[in-house]
N, C-alpha and C positions, 0 to 999 in steps of 0.2 A: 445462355444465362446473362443477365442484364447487370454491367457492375455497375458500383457506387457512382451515382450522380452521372447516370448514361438514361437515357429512355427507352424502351422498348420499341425497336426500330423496327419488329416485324407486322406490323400495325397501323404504319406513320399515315397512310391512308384511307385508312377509317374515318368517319366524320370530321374531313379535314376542313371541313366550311365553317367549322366551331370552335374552331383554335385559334387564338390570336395570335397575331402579330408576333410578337415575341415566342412563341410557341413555335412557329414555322421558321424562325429565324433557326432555332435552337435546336430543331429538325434537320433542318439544311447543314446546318456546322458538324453536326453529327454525322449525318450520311456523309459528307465532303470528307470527311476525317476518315472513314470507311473506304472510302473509295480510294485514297489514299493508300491505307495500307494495304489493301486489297493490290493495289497498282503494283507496288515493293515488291509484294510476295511475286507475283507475274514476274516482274524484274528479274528477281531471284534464280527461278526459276528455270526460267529462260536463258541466263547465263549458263545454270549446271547445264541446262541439255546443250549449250554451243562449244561447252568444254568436254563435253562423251562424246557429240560428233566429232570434234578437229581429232579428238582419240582417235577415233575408230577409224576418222580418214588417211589420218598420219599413219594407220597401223596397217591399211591398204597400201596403203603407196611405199611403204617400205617394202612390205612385203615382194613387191613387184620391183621397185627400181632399187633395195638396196638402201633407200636412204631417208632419213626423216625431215617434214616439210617445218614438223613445228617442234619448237625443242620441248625436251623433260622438263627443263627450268620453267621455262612459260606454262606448260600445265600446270605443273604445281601452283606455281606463284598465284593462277587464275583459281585453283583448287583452295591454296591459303586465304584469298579472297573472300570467297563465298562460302569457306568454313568458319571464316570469324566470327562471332559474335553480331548478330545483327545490330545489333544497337548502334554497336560502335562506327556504321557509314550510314545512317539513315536518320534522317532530321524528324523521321517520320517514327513515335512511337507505338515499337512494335513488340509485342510480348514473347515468351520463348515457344509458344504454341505456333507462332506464324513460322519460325525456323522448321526448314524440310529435311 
């Protein structure tokens, strides 16, 4: 769905030889903007899954020696991290759809 005062971005390359100047500017700021949040989300992401591995590895290695490599406190604190509000650490406007 294409909101207010966005362009239909799945298209940008159709008769691109007929669009001026400012048109492909305003293309490009668009896509840039995209790719952007797009980037975040990946960020995201990618943090959760480095905070369920150190889990699971911490939970091996206790298993076995007894004793924990990475504390409760630092999961969590990493977990309260990437539970907050996206908004609230990224410069990058991001809706609550992009939140996993």
């Amino acid at each position: 769905m294409v909101k207010k005062n966005e362009l239909d971005l799945s298209n940008v390359l159709v008769d691109i030889s007929e669009k001026s100047d400012e048109e492909l500017r305003e293309i490009l700021d668009q896509l840039c903007g995209e790719e952007e949040r797009v980037s975040f989300r990946r960020r995201v992401l990618h943090g959760k899954i480095d905070i369920l591995k150190a889990e699971l590895v911490d939970r091996m290695k206790a298993s076995r020696e007894g004793g924990r490599v990475i504390s409760e406190a630092d999961v969590d604190r990493l977990s309260e991290i990437l539970a907050r509000g996206l908004t609230s650490v990224s410069k990058v406007d991001v809706s609550d759809e992009d939140a996993f």
